[in-house]
C-alpha positions as CSV (number, residue, x, y, z in Angstrom):
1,X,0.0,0.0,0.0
2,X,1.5,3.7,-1.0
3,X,2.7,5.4,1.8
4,X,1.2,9.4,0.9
5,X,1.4,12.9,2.4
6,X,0.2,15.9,1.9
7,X,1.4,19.2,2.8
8,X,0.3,22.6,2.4
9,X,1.5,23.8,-1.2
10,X,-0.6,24.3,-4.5
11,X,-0.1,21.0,-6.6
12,X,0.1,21.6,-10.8
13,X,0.0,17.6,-12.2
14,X,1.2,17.7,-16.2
15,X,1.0,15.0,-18.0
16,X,4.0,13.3,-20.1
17,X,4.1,10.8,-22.1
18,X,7.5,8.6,-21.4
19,X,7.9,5.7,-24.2
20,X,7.1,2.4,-23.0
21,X,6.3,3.4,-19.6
22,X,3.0,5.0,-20.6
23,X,2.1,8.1,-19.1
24,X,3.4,9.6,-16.0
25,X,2.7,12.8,-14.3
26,X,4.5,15.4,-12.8
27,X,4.2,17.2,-9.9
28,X,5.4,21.0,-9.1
29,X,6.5,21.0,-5.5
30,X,8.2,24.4,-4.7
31,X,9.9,25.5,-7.7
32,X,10.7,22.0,-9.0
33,X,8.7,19.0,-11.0
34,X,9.0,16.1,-10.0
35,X,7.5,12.5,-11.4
36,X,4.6,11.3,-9.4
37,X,6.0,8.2,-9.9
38,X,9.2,5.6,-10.0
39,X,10.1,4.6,-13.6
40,X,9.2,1.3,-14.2
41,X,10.2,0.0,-17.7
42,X,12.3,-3.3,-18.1
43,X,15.7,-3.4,-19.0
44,X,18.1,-6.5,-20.0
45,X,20.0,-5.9,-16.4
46,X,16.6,-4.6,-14.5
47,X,15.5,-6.6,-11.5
48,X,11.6,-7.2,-11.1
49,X,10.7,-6.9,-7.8
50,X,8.4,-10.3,-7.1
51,X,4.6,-9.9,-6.2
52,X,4.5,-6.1,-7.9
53,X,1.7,-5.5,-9.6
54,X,1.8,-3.7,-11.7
55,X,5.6,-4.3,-11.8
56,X,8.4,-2.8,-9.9
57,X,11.4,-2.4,-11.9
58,X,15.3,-1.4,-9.8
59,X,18.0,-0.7,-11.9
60,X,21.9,-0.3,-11.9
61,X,23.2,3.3,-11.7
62,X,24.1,2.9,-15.6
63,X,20.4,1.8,-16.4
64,X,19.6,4.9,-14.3
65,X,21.3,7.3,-16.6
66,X,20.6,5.7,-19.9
67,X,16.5,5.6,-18.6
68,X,16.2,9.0,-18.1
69,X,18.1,10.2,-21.6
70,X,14.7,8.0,-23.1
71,X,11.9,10.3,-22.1
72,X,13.1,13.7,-23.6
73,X,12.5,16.9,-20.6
74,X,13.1,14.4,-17.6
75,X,16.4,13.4,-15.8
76,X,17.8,11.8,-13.4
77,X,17.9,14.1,-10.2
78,X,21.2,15.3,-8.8
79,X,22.1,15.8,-5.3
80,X,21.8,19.9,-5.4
81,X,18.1,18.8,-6.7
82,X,17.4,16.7,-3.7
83,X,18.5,19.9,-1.1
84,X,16.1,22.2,-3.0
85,X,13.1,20.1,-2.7
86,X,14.7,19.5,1.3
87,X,14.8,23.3,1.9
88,X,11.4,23.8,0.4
89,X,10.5,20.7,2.5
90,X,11.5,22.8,5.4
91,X,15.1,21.7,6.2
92,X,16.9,24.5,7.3
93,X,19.9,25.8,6.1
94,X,22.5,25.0,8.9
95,X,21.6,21.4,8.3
96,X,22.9,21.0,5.0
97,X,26.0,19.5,5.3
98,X,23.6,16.8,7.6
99,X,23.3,13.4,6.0
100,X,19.8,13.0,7.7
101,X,17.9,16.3,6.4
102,X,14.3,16.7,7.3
103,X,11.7,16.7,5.0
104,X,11.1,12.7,4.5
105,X,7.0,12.6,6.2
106,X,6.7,16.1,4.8
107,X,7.6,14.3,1.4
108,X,5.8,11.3,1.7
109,X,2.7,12.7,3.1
110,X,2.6,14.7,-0.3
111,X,-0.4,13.3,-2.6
112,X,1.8,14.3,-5.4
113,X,4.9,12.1,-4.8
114,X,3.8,8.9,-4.4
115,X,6.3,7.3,-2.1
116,X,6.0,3.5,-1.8
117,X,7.7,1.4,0.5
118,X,10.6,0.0,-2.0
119,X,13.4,-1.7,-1.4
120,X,17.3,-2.3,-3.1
121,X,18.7,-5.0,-4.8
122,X,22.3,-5.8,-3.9
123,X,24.8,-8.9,-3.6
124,X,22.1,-10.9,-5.0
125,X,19.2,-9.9,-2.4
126,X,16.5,-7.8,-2.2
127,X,16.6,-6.1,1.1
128,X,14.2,-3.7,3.1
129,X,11.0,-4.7,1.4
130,X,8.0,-2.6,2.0
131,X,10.5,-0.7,4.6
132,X,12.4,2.6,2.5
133,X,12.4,3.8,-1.0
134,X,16.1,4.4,-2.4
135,X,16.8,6.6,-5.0
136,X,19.5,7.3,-7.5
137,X,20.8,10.3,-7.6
138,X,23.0,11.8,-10.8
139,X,25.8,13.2,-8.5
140,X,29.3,11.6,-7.9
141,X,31.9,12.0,-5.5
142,X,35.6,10.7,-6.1
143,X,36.9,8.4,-3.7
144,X,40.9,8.4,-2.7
145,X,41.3,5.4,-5.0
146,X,40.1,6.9,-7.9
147,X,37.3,5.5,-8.3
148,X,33.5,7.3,-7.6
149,X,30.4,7.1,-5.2
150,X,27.3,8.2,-5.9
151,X,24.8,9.9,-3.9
152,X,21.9,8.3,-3.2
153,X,18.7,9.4,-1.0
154,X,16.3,7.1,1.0
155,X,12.7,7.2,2.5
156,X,11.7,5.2,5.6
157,X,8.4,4.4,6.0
158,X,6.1,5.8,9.0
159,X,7.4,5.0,12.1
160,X,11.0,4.7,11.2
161,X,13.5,7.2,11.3
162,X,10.7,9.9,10.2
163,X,10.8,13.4,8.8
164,X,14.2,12.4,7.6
165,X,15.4,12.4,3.8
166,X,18.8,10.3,4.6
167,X,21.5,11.0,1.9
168,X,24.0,7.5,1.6
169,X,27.1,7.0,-0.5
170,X,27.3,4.2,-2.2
171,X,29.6,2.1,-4.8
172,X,27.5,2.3,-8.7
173,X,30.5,-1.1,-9.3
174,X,29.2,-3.5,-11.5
175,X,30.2,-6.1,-8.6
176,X,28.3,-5.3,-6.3
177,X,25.0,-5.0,-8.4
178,X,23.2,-2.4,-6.2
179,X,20.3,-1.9,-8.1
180,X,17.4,1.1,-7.0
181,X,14.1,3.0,-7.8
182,X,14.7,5.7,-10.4
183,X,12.3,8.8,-9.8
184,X,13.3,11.8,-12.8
185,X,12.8,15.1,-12.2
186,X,11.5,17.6,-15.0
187,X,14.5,19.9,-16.9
């Protein structure tokens, strides 16, 4: 069952048509519009969530980038996104450098959002079902190896962790096969 939340802002829904995906709408919150919902279109390296219906599709970071250069207008949100729609969201500005910004019940108690308890796909297992949403973000950040993290955000459902937008690093390596929700924001 969606998890939703409202909060007191004028919504504006638009509707897009995104390729195989159908139809999805956007939704202005603050400045910003953001997709209603997750992408959910199959890929060759896409993992279907079991018992979704209709599906749930997680991707690799590289699925994540190549989806959102399909459906022309939308991309893949970056980190300096994320802290817009937190500040609008109420997280104040001393608490930016905080990986645990407010704004998560705010967020998900938006009608407009649609966040659903999700999970992530990793080392072969699907973990925190029906728990958190994960998102990719487009934002990297070099490690002292030479090699990258990316930024990702997560969502707890009610009751855990609330009015928190958490903000993770995490490895996009092929080897370790984390795989996530991809939620596009409107250029």
């Amino acid at each position: 069952m969606p998890v939703y939340c409202s909060f007191y802002l004028v919504m504006l829904s638009l509707g897009f048509s995104l390729g195989q995906s159908g139809s999805i709408k956007g939704v202005k919150i603050g400045a910003q519009t953001w997709a209603i919902q997750t992408i959910s279109t199959p890929t060759i390296d896409a993992f279907k969530v079991p018992g979704t219906n209709p599906a749930e599709y997680l991707y690799t970071w590289d699925d994540a980038k190549k989806l959102a250069k399909n459906y022309p207008g939308w991309r893949l949100p970056s980190e300096a996104d994320w802290r817009k729609l937190e500040k609008f969201l109420g997280s104040p500005e001393s608490e930016k450098e905080n990986a645990n910004r407010i704004g998560g019940d705010k967020l998900k108690k938006h009608k407009g959002f649609n966040v659903f308890p999700g999970e992530v796909y990793g080392d072969n297992t699907l973990a925190f079902s029906g728990e958190r949403a994960y998102y990719w973000t487009s934002t990297t950040l070099p490690t002292l190896d030479g090699n990258q993290y990316v930024i990702v955000k997560a969502l707890f459902k009610d009751g855990m962790k609330k009015d928190k937008i958490y903000h993770h690093l995490t490895s996009p390596m092929k080897k370790y096969g984390m795989k996530m929700s991809v939620r596009l924001i409107k250029d």
